[in-house]
Backbone as CSV, one residue per row, in Angstrom:
resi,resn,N_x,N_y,N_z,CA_x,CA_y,CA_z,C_x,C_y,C_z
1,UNK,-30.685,-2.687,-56.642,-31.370,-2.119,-55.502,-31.132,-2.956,-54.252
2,UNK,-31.232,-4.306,-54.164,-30.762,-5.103,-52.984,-29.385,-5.237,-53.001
3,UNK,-28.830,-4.426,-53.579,-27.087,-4.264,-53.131,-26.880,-3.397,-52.503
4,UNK,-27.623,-1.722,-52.901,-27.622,-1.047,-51.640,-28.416,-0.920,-50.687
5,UNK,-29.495,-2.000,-50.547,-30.388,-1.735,-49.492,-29.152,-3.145,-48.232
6,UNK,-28.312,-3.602,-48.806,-27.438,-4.506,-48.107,-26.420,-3.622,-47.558
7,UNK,-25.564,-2.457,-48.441,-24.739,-1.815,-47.655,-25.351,-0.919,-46.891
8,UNK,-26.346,-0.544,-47.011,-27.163,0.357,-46.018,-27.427,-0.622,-44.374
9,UNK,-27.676,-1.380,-44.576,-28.296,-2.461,-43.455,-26.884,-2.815,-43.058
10,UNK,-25.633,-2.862,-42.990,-24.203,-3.326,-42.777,-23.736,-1.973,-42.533
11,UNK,-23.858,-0.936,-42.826,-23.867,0.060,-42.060,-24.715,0.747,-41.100
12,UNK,-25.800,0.408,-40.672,-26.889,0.393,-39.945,-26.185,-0.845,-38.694
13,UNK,-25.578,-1.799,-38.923,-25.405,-3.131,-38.070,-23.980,-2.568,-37.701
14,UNK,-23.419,-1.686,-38.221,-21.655,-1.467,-37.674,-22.039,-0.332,-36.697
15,UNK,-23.028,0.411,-37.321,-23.145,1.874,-35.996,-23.892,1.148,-34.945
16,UNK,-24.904,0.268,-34.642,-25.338,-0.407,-34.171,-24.819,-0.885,-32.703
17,UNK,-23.296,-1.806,-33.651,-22.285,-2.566,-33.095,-21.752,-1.479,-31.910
18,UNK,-21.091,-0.040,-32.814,-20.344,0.504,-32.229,-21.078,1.468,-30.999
19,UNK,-22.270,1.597,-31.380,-23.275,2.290,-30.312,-23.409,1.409,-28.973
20,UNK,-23.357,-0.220,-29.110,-24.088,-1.005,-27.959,-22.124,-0.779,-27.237
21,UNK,-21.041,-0.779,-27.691,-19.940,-0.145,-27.313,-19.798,0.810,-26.325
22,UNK,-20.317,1.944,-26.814,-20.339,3.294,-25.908,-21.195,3.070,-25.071
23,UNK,-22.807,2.500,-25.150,-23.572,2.326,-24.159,-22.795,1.317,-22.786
24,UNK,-21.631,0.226,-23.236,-21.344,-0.145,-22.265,-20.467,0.495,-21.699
25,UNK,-19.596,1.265,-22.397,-18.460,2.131,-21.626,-19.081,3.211,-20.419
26,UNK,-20.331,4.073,-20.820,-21.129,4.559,-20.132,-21.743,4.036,-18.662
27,UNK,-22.078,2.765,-18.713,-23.151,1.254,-18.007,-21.804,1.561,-17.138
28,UNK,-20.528,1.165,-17.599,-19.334,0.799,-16.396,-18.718,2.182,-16.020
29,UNK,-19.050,3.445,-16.514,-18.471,4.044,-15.482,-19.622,4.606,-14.477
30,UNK,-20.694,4.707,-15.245,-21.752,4.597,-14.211,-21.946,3.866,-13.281
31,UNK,-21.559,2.843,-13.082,-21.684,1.501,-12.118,-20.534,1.934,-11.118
32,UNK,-19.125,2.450,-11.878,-17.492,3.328,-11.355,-17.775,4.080,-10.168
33,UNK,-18.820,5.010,-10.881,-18.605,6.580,-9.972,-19.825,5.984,-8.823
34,UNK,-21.187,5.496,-8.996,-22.086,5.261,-7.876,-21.782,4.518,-6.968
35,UNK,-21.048,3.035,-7.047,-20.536,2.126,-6.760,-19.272,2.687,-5.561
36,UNK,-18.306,3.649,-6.100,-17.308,4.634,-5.350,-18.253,5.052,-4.451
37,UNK,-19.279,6.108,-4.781,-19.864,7.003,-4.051,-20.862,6.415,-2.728
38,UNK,-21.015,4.898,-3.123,-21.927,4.333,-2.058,-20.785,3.968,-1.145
39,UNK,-19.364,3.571,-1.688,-18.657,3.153,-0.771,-18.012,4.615,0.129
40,UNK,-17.555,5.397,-0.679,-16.959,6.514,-0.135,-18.163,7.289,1.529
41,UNK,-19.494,7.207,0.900,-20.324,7.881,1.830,-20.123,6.659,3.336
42,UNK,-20.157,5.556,3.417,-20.233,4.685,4.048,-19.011,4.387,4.386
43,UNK,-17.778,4.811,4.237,-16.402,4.220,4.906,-15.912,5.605,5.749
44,UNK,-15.213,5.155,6.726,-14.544,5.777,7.758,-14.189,6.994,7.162
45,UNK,-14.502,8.646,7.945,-14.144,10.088,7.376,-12.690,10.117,7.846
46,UNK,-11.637,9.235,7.243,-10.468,9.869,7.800,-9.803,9.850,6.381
47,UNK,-9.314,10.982,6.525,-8.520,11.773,5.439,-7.207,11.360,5.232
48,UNK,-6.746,10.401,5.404,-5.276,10.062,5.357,-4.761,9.973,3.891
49,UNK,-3.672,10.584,3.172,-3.364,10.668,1.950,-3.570,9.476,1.476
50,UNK,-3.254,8.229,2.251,-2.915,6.787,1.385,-4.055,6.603,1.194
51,UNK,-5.350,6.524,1.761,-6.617,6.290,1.941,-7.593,6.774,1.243
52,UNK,-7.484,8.452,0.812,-7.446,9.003,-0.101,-7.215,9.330,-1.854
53,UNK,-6.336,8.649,-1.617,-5.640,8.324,-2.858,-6.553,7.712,-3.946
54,UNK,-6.498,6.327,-3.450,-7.474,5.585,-4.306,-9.127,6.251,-4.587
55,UNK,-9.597,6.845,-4.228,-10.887,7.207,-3.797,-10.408,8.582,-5.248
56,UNK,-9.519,9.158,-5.566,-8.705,9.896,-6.289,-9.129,9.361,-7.830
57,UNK,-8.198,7.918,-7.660,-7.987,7.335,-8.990,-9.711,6.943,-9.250
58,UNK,-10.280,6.258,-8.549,-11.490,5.997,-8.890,-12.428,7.175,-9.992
59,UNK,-12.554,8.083,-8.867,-12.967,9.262,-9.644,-12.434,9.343,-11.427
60,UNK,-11.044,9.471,-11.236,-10.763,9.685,-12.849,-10.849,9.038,-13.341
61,UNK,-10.734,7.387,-13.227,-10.690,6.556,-13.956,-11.961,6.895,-14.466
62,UNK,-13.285,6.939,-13.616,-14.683,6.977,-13.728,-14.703,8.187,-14.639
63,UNK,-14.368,9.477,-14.959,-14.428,10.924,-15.564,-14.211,10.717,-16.724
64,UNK,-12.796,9.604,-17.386,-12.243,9.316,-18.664,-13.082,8.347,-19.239
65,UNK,-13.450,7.512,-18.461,-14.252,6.420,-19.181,-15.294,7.376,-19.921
66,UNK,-15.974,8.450,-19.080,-17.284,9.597,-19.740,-16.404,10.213,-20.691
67,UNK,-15.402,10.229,-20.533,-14.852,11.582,-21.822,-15.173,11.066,-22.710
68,UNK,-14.560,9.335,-23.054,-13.761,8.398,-23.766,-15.601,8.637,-24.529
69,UNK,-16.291,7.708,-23.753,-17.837,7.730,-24.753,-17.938,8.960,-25.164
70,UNK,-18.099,10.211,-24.783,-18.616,11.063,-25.434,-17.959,11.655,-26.527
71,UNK,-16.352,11.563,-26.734,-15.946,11.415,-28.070,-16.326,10.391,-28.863
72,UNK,-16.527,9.254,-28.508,-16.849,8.068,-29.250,-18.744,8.478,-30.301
73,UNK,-19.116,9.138,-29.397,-20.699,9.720,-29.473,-20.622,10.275,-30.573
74,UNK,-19.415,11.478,-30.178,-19.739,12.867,-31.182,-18.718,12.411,-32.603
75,UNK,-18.063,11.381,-32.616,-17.362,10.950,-33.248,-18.538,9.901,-34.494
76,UNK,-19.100,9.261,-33.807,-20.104,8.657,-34.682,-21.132,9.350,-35.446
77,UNK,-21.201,10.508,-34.823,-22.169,11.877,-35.104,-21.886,12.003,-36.347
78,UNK,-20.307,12.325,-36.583,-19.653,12.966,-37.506,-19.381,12.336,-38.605
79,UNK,-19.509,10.961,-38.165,-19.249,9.785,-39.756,-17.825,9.245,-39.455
80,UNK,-17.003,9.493,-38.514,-15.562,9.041,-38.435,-16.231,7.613,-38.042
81,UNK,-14.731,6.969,-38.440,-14.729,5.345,-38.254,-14.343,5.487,-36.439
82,UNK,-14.882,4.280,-36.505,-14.730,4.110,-34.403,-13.317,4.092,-34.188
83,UNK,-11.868,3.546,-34.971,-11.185,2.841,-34.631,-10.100,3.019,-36.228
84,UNK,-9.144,4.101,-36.235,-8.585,4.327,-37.514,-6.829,3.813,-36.902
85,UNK,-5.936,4.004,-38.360,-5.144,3.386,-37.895,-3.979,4.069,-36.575
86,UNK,-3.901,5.749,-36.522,-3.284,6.207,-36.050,-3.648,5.752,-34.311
87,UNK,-4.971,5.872,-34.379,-5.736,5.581,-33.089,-5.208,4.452,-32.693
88,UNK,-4.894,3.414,-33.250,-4.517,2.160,-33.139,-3.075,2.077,-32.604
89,UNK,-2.273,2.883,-33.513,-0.486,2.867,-33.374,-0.667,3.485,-31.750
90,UNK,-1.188,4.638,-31.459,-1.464,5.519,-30.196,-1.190,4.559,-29.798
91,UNK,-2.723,3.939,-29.182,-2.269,3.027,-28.221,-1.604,1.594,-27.728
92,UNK,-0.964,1.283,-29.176,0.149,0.388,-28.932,1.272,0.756,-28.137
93,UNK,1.369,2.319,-28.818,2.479,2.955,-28.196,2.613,2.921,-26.847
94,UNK,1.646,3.427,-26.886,1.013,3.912,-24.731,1.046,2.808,-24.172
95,UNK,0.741,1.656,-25.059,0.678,0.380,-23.998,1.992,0.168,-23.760
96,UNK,2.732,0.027,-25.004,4.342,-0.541,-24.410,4.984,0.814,-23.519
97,UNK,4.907,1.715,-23.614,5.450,3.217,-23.016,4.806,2.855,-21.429
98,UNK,4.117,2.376,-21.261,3.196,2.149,-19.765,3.885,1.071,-19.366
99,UNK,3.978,-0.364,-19.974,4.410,-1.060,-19.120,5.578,-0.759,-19.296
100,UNK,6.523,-0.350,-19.956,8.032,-0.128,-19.646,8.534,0.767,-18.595
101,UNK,7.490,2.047,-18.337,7.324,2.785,-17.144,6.398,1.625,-15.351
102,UNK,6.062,0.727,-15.808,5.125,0.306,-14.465,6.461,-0.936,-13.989
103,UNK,7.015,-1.409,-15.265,7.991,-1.959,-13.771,8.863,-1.476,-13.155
104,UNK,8.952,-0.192,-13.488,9.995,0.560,-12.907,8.926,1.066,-11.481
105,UNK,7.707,1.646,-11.947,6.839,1.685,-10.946,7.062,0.785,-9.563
106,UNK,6.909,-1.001,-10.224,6.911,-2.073,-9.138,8.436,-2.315,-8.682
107,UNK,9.390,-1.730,-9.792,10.619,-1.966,-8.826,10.538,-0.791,-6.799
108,UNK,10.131,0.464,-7.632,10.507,1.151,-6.677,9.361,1.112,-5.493
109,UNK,8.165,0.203,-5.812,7.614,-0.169,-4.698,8.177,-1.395,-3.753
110,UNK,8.473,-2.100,-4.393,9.595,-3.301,-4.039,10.408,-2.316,-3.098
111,UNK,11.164,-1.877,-3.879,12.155,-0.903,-2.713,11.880,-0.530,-1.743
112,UNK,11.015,0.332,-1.794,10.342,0.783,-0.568,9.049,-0.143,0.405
113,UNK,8.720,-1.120,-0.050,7.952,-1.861,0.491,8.378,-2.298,2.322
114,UNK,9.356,-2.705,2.238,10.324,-3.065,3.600,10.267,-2.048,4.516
115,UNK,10.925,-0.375,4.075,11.203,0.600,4.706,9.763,1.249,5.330
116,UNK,8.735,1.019,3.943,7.545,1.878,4.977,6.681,0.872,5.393
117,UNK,6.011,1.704,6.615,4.958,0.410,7.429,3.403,0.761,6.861
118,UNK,3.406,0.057,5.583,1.822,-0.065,5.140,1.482,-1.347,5.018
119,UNK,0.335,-1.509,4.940,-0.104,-3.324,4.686,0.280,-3.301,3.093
120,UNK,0.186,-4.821,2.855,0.677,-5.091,1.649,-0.386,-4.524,0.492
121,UNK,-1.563,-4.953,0.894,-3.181,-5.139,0.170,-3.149,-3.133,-0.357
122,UNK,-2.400,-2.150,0.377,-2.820,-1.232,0.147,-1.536,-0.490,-0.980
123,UNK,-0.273,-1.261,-0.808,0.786,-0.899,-1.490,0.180,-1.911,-2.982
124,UNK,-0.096,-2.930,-2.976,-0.641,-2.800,-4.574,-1.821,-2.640,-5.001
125,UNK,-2.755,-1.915,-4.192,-3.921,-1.273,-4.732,-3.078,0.279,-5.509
126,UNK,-2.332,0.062,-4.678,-1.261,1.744,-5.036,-0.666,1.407,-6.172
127,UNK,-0.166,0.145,-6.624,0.993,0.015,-7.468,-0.447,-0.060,-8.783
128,UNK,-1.456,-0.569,-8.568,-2.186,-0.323,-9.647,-2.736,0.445,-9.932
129,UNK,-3.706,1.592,-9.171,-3.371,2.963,-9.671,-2.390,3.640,-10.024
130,UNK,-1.477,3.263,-9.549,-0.102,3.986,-10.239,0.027,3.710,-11.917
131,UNK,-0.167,2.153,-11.996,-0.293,1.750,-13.410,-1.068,1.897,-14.366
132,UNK,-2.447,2.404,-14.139,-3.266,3.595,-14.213,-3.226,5.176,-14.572
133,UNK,-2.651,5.306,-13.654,-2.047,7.050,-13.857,-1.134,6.768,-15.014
134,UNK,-0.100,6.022,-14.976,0.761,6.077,-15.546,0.574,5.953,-17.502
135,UNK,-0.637,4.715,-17.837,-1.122,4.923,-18.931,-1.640,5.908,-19.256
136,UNK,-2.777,6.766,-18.604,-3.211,7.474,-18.884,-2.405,8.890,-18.915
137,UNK,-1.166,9.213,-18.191,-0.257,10.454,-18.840,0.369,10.096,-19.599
138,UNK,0.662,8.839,-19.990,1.140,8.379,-21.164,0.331,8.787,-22.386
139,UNK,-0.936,8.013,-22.383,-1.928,8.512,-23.378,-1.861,9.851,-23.755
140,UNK,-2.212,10.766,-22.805,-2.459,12.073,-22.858,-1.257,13.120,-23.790
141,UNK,0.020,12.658,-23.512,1.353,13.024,-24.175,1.445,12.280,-25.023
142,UNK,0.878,11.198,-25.557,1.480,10.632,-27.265,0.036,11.450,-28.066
143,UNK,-1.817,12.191,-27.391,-2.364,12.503,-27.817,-2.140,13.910,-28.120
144,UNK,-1.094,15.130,-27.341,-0.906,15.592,-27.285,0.342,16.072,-28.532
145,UNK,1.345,15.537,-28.454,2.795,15.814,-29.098,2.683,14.735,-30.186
146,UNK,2.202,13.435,-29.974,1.895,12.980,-31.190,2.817,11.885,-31.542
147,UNK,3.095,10.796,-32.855,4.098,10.193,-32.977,5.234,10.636,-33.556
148,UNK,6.374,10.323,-33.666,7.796,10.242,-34.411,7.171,9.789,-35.497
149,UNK,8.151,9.757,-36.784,8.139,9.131,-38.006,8.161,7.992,-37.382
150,UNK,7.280,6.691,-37.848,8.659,5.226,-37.616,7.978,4.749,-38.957
């Protein structure tokens, strides 16, 4: 009887674990989107694409972080493990598929850095949303189409 009142309590301490998880993923995009929205209401109404932009990525970054918990939610609902192995290969994949795509990203900002007249501070706020976007359509197409054999 105190053997399964032990795996009961170790599974009680893993959903636990994985719950105080989602509550923080939640905490930071909540902090994402209000944090944006106090700045967005309070900075200059000019619409300029570059200016724009970021104010863009914020938003989604802030939207996925909510997706991300609420699968994580309905996922715990269901009895799935937080963290299986395919989930794992995914985003190894995506990680190396991202950075092998982001220095190509920073080459062609390099390139163009000289030719256009932006401040520097705003070309790599750009180059990191870019690196951003770029994981995340990454993600989206290895979640989508899936892996190769390897």
């Amino acid at each position: 009887m105190l053997c399964i009142s032990n795996f009961v309590l170790d599974i009680y301490n893993i959903k636990s674990f994985v719950m105080k998880k989602v509550i923080l993923i939640f905490a930071v995009a909540a902090l994402l989107i209000v944090s944006s929205t106090i700045w967005f209401a309070y900075a200059a109404s000019s619409f300029n694409l570059i200016e724009f932009f970021p104010r863009i990525v914020l938003f989604v970054v802030g939207g996925l972080a909510v997706f991300i918990g609420i699968r994580r939610i309905s996922g715990l609902k269901r009895g799935e493990p937080a963290e299986d192995e395919l989930s794992k290969k995914i985003q190894v994949k995506t990680a190396s598929i991202s950075y092998y795509l982001s220095i190509y990203l920073w080459l062609f900002i390099m390139y163009f850095c000289n030719r256009l007249n932006i401040e520097n501070h705003t070309l790599i706020g750009v180059g990191i949303a870019g690196m951003a976007l770029i994981y995340l359509f990454s993600w989206i197409g290895l979640k989508m189409w899936g892996l190769r054999d390897e």
